[in-house]
C-alpha positions in Angstrom: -84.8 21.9 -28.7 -81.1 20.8 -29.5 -79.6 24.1 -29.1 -81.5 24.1 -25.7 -79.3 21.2 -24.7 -75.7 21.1 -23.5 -74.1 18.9 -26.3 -72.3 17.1 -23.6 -75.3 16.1 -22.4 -76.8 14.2 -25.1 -78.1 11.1 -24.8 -78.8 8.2 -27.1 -82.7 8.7 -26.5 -82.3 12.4 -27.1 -81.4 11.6 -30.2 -83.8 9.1 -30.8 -86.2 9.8 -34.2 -83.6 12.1 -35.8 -81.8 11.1 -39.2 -78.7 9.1 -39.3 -76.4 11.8 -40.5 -77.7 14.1 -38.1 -76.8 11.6 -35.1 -73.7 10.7 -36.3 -72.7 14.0 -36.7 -73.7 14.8 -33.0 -71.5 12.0 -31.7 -68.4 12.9 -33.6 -68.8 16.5 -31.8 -69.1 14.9 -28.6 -65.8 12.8 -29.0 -64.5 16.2 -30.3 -65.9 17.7 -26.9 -64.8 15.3 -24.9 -60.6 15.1 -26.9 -60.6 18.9 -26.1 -61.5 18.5 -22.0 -58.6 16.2 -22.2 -56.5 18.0 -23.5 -57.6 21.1 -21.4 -56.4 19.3 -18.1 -53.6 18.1 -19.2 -52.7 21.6 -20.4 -53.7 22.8 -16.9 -50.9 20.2 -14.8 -48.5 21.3 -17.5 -49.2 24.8 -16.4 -49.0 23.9 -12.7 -45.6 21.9 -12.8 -44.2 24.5 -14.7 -45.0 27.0 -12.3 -43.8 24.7 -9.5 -40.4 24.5 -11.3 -39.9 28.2 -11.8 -40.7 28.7 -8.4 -38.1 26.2 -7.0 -35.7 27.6 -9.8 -36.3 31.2 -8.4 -35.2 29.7 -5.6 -32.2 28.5 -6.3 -31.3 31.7 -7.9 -32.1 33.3 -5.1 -29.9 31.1 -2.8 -27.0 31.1 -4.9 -26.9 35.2 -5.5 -27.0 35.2 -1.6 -24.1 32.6 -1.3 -22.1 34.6 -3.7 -22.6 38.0 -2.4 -21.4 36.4 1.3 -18.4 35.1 -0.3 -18.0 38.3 -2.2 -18.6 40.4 1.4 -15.8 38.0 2.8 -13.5 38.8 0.4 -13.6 42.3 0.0 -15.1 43.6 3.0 -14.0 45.9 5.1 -11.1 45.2 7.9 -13.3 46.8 10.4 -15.4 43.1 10.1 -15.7 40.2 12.6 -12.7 38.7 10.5 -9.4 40.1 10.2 -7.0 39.9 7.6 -4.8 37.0 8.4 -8.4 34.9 8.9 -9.4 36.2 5.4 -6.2 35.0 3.9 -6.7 31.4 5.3 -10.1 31.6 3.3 -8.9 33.0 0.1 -8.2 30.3 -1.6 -11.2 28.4 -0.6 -13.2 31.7 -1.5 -12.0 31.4 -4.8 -12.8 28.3 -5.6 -16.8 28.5 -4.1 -17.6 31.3 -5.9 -16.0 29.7 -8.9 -18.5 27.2 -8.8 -21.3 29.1 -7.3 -21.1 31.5 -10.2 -21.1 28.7 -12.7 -24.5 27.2 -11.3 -25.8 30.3 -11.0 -25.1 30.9 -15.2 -26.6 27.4 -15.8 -30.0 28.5 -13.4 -30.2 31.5 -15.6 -29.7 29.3 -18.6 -32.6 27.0 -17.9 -34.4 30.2 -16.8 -34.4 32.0 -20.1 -35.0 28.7 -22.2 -37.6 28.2 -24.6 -39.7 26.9 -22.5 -39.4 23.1 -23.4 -39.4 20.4 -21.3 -36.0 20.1 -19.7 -34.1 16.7 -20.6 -33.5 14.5 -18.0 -30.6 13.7 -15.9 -28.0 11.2 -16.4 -27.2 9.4 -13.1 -24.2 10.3 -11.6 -21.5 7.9 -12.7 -20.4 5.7 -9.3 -17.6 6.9 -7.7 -14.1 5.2 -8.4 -11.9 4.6 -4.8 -8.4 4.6 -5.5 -6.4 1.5 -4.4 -5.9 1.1 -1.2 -2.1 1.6 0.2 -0.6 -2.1 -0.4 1.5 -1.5 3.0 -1.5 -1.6 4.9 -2.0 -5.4 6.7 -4.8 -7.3 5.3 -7.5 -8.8 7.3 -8.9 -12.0 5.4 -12.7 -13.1 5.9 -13.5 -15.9 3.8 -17.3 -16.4 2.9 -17.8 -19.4 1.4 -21.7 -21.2 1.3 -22.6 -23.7 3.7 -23.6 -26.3 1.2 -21.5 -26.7 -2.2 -23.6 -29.2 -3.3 -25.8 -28.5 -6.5 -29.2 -27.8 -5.5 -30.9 -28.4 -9.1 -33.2 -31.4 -8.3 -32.4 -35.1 -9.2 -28.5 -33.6 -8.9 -26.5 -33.2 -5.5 -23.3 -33.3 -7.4 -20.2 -31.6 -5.5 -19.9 -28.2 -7.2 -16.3 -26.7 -8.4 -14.7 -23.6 -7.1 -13.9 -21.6 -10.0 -12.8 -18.1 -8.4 -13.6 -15.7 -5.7 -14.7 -11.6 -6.0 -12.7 -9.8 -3.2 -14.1 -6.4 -1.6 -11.9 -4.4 0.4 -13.1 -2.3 3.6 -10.9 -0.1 5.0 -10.4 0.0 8.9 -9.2 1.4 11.7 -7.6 0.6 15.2 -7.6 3.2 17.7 -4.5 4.3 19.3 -3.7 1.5 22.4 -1.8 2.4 25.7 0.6 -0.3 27.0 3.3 -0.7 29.7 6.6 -1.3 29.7 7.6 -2.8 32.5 11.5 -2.8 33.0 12.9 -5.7 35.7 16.4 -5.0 36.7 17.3 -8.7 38.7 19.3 -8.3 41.5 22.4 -10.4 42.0 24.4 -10.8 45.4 27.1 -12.7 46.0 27.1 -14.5 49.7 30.6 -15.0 50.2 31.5 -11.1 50.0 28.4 -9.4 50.4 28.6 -7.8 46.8 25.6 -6.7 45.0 25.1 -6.5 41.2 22.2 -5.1 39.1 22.1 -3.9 35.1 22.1 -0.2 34.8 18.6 1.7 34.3 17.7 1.7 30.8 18.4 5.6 29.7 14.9 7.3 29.0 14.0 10.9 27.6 12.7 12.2 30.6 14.1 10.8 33.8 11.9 9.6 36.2 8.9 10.3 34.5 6.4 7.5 33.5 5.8 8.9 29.7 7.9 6.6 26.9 9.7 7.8 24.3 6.5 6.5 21.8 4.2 8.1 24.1 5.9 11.4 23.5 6.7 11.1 19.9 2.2 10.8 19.8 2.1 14.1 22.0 4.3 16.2 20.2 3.2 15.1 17.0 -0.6 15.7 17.8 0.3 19.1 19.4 2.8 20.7 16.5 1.9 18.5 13.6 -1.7 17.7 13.6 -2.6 21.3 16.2 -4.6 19.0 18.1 -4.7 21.3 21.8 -3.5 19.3 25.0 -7.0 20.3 26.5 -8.6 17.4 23.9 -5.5 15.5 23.9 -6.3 14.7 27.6 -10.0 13.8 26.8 -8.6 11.3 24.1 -6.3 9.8 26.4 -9.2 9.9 29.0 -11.3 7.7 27.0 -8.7 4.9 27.5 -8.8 5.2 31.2 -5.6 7.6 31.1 -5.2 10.4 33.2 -2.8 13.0 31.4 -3.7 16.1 33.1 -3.1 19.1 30.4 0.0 20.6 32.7 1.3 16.9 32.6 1.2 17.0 28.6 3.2 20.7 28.3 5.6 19.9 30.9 6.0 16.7 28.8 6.5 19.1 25.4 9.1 21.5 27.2 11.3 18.2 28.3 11.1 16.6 24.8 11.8 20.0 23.1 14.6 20.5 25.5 16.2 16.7 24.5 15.6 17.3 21.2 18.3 20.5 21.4 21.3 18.6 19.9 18.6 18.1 16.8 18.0 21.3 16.2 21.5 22.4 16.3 22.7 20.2 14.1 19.6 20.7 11.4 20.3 24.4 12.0 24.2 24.4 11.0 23.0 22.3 8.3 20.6 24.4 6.4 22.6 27.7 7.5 25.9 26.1 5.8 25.0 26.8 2.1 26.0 30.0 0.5 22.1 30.5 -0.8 19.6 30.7 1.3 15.8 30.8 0.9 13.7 31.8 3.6 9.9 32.9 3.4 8.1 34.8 6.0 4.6 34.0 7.3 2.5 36.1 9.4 -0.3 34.2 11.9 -2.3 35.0 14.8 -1.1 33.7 18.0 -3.3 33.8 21.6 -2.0 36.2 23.9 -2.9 35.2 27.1 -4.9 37.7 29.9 -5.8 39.8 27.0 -8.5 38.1 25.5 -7.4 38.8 21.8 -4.4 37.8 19.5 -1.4 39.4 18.7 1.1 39.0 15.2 3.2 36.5 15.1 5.6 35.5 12.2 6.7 32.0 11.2 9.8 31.5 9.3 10.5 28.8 7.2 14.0 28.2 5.1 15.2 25.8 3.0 18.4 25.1 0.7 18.6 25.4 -3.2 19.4 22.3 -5.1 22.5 23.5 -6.8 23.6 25.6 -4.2 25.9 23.2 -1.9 26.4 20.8 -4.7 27.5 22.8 -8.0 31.1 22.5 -7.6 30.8 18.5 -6.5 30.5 15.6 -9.0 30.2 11.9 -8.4 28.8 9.7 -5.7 29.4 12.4 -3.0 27.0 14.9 -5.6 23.9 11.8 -5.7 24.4 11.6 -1.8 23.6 15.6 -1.0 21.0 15.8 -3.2 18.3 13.9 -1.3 19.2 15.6 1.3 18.7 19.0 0.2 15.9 19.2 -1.4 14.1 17.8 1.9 15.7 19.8 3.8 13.8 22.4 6.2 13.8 24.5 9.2 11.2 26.3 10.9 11.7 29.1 12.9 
């Protein structure tokens, strides 16, 4: 009748009327039983979350060999594709350095992936960034916080509390760029006895008669040559201020300050051309070419002085004062 009965299924009246041995034996087989189902589903979830983790690891695999065959189709594909050589050159260096690390996760997947099959360690958190200092030049905006009560609070206390320091957080900021007037008043002066009139002369400005300050074209041809910010979105910058600098306004602007700026150049020019070595290095970039929907070559030249080779035959004070200026020294053509 017992082998009849699942031993699961036993019950203390089943084994009513049997021997002691007997009974005590059945129970330790049940605890046995019921050890192993424990162990069976828990062997079953550690089955399932493995599988879940191979899958996302195949995953990642299989994202990362797609990354680096795209960087490795941008590198060495052929000229014939959407980008052309000077657009892949831009992207060399970048290229380099993704599929540097893209390779290296994908060696580390792979790693994991051909483990012994072990429970992988956990992850140390990722140590908190460190912000460098910020510039001291910058001004400093103080906000002091201090409570509202510097009494103690313990009970049967109220004593004034002590200020013993402070802990000081820094939050860097920004103001946005701010259009201003200048407003120029020449008084006029007559004289009554013999009708004579006298007035200061007009204060002398970059371009003559035009409303645009010398700051005000410093910002445009800095944003234009320096930060390659187009006049299109310089206009929709200065729009946001309630500025209207059509885009026509902002070139003509350019071509006057480039124009002023002539004397400048000339003078840079001699400067860098009057040494008796010369290096010069040659860039090629891809410049719009207007009513032909496409780009053509272009070449940038840049050149710039040795160290020794205006100053090697001077010593002294006169040597120390050149220096400086030579090494910064550039022209771009």
């Amino acid at each position: 009748m017992l082998r009849m009965l699942d031993m699961r299924g036993l019950t203390p009246v089943d084994l009513h009327g049997l021997p002691a041995e007997a009974a005590s034996l059945i129970a330790q087989m049940q605890h046995r039983l019921e050890q192993q189902h424990h162990q069976l589903v828990e062997h079953q979830e550690l089955l399932q979350r493995k599988d879940r983790e191979i899958a996302l690891r195949d995953a990642k695999l299989e994202k990362v060999n797609f990354e680096l065959a795209r960087l490795k189709r941008w590198k060495f594909g052929a000229k014939t594709e959407a980008m052309s050589s000077e657009q892949r050159r831009l992207f060399e260096e970048t290229l380099t350095e993704d599929e540097a690390s893209l390779q290296a996760q994908l060696d580390r997947l792979r790693q994991e992936a051909t483990g012994d099959g072990t429970t992988a360690k956990p992850k140390a958190p990722p140590p908190r960034p460190r912000h460098e200092a910020l510039p001291a030049h910058l001004r400093r905006v103080d906000h002091h916080h201090e409570p509202e009560d510097t009494h103690c609070a313990a009970e049967g206390c109220g004593a004034p509390m002590t200020r013993i320091g402070e802990d000081v957080s820094e939050r860097l900021d920004i103001v946005p760029a701010e259009f201003f007037v200048h407003r120029h008043i020449y008084g006029k002066w007559a004289c009554r006895c013999c009708q004579t009139l006298k007035q200061p002369p007009a204060v002398p400005e970059v371009i003559d008669g035009g409303m645009a300050a010398s700051g005000l074209l410093a910002h445009t041809l800095i944003s234009r040559f320096a930060d390659h910010l187009p006049y299109y979105r310089q206009e929709t910058i200065n729009a946001r201020s309630g500025v209207r600098t059509p885009r026509s306004t902002l070139a003509a602007w350019a071509c006057q300050a480039g124009a002023a700026l002539q004397p400048l150049y000339d003078v840079h020019k001699r400067f860098v051309l009057g040494c008796r070595v010369l290096h010069a290095d040659e860039t090629l970039v891809a410049l719009l070419d207007p009513g032909a929907g496409k780009t053509k070559r272009a070449y940038v030249w840049a050149y710039e002085w040795h160290q020794r080779s205006h100053c090697e035959q001077r010593t002294g004070a006169h040597r120390a004062k050149c220096l400086p200026q030579i090494a910064g020294s550039r022209l771009l053509g």
